[in-house]
Structure formats: C-alpha cells, structure tokens
One Martini backbone bead per residue (centre of mass of N, CA, C, O) as a GRO file, in nm:
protein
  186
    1UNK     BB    1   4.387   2.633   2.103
    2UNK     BB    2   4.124   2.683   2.303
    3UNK     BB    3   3.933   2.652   2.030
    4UNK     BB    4   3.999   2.407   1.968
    5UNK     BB    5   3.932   2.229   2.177
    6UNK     BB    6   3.603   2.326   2.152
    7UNK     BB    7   3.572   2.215   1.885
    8UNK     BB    8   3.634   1.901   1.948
    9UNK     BB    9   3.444   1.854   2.206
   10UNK     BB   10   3.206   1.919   2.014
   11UNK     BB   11   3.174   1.716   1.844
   12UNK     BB   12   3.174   1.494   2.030
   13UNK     BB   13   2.924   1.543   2.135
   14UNK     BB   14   2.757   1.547   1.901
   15UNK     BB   15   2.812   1.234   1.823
   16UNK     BB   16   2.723   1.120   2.067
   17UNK     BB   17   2.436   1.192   2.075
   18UNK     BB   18   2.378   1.055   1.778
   19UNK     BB   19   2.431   0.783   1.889
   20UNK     BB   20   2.209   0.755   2.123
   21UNK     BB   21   1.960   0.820   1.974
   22UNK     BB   22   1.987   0.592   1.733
   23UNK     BB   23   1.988   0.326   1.964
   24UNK     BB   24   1.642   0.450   1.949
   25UNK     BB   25   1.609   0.395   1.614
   26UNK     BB   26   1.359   0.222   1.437
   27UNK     BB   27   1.234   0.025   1.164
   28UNK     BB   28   0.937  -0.014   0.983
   29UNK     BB   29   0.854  -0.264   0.765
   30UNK     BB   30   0.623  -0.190   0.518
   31UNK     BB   31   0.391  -0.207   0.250
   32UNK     BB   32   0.395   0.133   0.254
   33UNK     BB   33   0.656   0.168   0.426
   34UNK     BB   34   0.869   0.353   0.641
   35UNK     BB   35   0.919   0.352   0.996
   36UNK     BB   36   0.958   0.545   1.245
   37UNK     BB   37   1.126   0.509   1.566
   38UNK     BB   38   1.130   0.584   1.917
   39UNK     BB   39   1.256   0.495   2.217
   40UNK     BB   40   1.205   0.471   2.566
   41UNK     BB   41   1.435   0.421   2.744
   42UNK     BB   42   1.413   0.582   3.034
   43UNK     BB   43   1.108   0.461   3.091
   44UNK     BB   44   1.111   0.136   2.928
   45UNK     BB   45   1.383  -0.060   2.953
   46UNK     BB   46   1.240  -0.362   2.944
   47UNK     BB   47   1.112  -0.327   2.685
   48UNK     BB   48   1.282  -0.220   2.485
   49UNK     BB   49   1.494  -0.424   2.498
   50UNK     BB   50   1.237  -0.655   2.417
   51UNK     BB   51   1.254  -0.551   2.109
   52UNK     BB   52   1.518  -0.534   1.997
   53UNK     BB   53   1.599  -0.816   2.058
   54UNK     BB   54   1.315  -0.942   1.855
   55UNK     BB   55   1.421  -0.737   1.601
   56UNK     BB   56   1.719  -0.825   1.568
   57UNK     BB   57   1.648  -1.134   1.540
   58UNK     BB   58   1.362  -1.122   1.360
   59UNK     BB   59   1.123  -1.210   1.441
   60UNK     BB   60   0.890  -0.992   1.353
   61UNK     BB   61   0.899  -1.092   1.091
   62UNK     BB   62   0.622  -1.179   0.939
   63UNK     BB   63   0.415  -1.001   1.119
   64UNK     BB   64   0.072  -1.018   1.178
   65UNK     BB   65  -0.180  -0.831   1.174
   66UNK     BB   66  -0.447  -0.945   1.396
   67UNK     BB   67  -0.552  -0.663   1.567
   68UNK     BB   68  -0.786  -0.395   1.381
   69UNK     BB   69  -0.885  -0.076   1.468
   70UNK     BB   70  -1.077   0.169   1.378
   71UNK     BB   71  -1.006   0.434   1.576
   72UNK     BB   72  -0.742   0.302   1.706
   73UNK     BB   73  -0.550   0.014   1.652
   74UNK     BB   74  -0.268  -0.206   1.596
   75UNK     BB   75  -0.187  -0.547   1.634
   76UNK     BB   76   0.123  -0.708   1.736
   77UNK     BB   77   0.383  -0.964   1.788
   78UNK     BB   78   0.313  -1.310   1.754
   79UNK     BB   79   0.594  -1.533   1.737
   80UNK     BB   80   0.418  -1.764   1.727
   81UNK     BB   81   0.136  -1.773   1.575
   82UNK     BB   82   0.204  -1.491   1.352
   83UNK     BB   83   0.424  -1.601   1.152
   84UNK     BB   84   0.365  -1.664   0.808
   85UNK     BB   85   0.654  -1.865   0.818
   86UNK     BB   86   0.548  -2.029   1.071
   87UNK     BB   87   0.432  -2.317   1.141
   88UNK     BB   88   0.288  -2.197   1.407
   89UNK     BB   89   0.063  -2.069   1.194
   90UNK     BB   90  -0.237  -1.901   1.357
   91UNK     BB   91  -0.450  -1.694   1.318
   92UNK     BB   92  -0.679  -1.806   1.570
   93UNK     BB   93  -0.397  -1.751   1.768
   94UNK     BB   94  -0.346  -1.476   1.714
   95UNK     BB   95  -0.254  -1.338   2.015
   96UNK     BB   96  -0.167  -1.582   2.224
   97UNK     BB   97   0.123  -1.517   2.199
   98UNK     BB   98   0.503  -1.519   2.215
   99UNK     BB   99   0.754  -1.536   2.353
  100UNK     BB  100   1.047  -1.745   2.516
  101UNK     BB  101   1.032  -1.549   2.742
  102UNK     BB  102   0.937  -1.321   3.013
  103UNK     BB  103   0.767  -1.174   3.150
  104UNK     BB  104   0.677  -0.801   3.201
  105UNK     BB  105   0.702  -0.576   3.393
  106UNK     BB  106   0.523  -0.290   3.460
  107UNK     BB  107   0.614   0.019   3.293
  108UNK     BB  108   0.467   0.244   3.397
  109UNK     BB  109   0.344   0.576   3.295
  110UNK     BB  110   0.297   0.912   3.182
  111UNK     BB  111   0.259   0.877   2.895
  112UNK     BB  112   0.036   0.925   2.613
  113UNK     BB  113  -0.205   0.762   2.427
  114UNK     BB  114  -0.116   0.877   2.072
  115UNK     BB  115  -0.051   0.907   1.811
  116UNK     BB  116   0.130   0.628   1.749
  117UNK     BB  117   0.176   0.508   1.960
  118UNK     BB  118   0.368   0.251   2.156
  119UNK     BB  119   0.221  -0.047   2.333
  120UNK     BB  120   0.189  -0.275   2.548
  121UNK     BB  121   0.048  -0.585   2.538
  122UNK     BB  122  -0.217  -0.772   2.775
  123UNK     BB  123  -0.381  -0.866   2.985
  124UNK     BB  124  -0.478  -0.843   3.242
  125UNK     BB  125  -0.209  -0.858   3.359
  126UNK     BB  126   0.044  -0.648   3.422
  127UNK     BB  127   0.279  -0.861   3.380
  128UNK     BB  128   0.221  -0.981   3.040
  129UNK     BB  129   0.428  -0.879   2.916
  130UNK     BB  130   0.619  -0.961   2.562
  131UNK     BB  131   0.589  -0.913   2.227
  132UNK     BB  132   0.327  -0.734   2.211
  133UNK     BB  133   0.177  -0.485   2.022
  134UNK     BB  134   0.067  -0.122   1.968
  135UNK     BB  135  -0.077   0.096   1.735
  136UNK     BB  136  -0.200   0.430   1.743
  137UNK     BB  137  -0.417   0.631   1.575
  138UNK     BB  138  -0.534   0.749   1.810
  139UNK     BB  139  -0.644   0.857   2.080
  140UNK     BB  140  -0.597   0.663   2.438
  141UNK     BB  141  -0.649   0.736   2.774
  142UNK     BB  142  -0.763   0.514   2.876
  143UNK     BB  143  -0.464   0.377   2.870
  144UNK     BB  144  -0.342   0.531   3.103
  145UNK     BB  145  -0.141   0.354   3.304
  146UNK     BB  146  -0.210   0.052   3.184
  147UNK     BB  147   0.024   0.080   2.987
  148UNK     BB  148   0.325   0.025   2.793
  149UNK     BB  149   0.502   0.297   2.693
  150UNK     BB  150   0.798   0.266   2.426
  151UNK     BB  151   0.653   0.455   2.182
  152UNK     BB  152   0.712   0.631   1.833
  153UNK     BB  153   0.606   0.767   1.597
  154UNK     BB  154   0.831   1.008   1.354
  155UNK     BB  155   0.780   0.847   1.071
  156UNK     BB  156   0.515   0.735   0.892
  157UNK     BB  157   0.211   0.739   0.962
  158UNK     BB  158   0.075   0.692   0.655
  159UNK     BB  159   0.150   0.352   0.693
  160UNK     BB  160  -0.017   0.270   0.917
  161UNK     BB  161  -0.310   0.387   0.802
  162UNK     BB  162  -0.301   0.155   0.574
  163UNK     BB  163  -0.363  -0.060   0.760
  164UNK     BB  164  -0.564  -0.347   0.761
  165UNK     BB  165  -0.882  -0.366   0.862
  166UNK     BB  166  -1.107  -0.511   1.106
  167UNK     BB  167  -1.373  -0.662   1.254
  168UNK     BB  168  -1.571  -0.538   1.465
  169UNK     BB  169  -1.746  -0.780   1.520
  170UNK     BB  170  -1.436  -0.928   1.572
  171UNK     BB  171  -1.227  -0.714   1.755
  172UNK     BB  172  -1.014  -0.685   1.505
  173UNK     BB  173  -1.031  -0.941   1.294
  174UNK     BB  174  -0.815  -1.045   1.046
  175UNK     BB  175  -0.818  -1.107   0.677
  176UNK     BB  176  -0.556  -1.115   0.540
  177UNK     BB  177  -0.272  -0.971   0.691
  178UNK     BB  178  -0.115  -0.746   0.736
  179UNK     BB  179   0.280  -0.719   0.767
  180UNK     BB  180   0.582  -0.739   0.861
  181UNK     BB  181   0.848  -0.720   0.736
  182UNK     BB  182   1.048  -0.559   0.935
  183UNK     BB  183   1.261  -0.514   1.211
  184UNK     BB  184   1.511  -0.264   1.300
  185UNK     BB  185   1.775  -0.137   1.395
  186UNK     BB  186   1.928   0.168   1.201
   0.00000   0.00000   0.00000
C-alpha cells in the first residue's frame, strides 16, 4: 500500500513539474519554422506576463522583423505599426510602436544576452519596454543588465537564422521583411 501510494505522490509531481514548465513554453511560428520558447517566469514576471498576454491574443501575428543586424539580433514586436495586416502598419514608422499597456518597469537581471537570448527593446529610458522584443543571434554582453532578458530559443534557433537581414547602412531597417506567423502558448 506504502508503495501504492509514493508511486502515485510520484506521478502527481511528475505531472505538477511537466504542467508548470509548459505554461512557460511558446511557440513562434516563422516562415522557415517553429521556434519554441522557454519564458523566464521567475526572473523578469512582468515582462513574461506582457509578452504571453499579447502572444495569447494574437497581437503578435503578422508583425514584421522591422530591424535584423546580422551577426546582432532580429527585432520585432511593433503592434502598432508593424503588423502587416493592420490599417496602421507603417514600415517607416515601424519601430516606433507599442501595445496599448503601459510601458514596463525594467526587471534587469543577470541572464546574459547569449546566442538565442529574447530581451526587451526600450528606448534611453530603462523603464519603456512594452511590446517590441528582439532576438540575439550571437552573444551580445554589452547589453547585459541594461535590458530585460525574458526568454530563450530552446528549439529552432536555425529558422531565427534564416529571418531576412536588414541594410547595414540603415541600422538593419529591413525592406519587405519577413513576419511572425503566429506566436502562441504551446
């Protein structure tokens, strides 16, 4: 009975940890690929919230990689400007967008911004991230502890490398830029 009972204890953790994982683990669906995500729940909590909330409601869908250095990062996340599908998409002015929230406190941490790293794009002010994000392609340390690291490619990071690159000379804005498909909870 003692056995019964620690294997089904056992089952329920198991099942518990498995369940909390997944509800930190997103889908981005690109044109070459889904990338999968792990969301850094514990570490930057307002950041993750504001990202799952506009991923969950589809915010995200159809917005444009407006600015992709290569052998930097890929940037995206304009919900105002940048979706492609909407009346205000503005390429000249993606960038300049956000959602209609509130601008985020910033939860700097100690992550470092590594190959793959997800972190919050802000203006000077350490406190003005609100939806645009972007993703590093190599290590980027200079940036580390000045932006909000909340996430990481744990899968797929060979279709992040294939999004289209922008003009150098043009601090990487991108002309006809690939798009989010979807961005999801899994």
């Amino acid at each position: 009975m003692i056995k019964i009972i620690f294997k089904v204890l056992f089952l329920l953790i198991l099942t518990i940890n498995n369940s909390i994982g997944e509800e930190n683990i997103m889908i981005l669906k690109l044109k070459d690929g889904d990338v999968k995500i792990e969301l850094f729940q514990d570490t930057a909590p307002n950041h993750v919230k504001r990202i799952k909330d506009l991923a969950n409601s589809g915010a995200y869908d159809n917005v444009v990689f407006h600015r992709v250095i290569d052998g930097f990062m890929a940037q995206t996340g304009d919900v105002k400007f940048g979706n492609s599908t909407s009346d205000d998409f503005d390429l000249n002015r993606a960038g300049m967008g956000g959602s209609d929230f509130p601008d985020l406190k910033q939860e700097f941490n100690n992550l470092p911004h590594e190959r793959g790293t997800l972190s919050m794009a802000r203006s000077q002010d350490p406190n003005s991230a609100n939806s645009q994000f972007f993703i590093c392609f190599e290590p980027a340390p200079f940036l580390d502890r000045q932006y909000t690291v909340f996430g990481k490619v744990i899968e797929g990071m060979e279709f992040v490398d294939k999004i289209k690159r922008g003009d150098q000379n043009k601090n990487g804005s991108v002309e006809n830029p690939d798009k989010i498909i979807s961005f999801k909870s899994l």
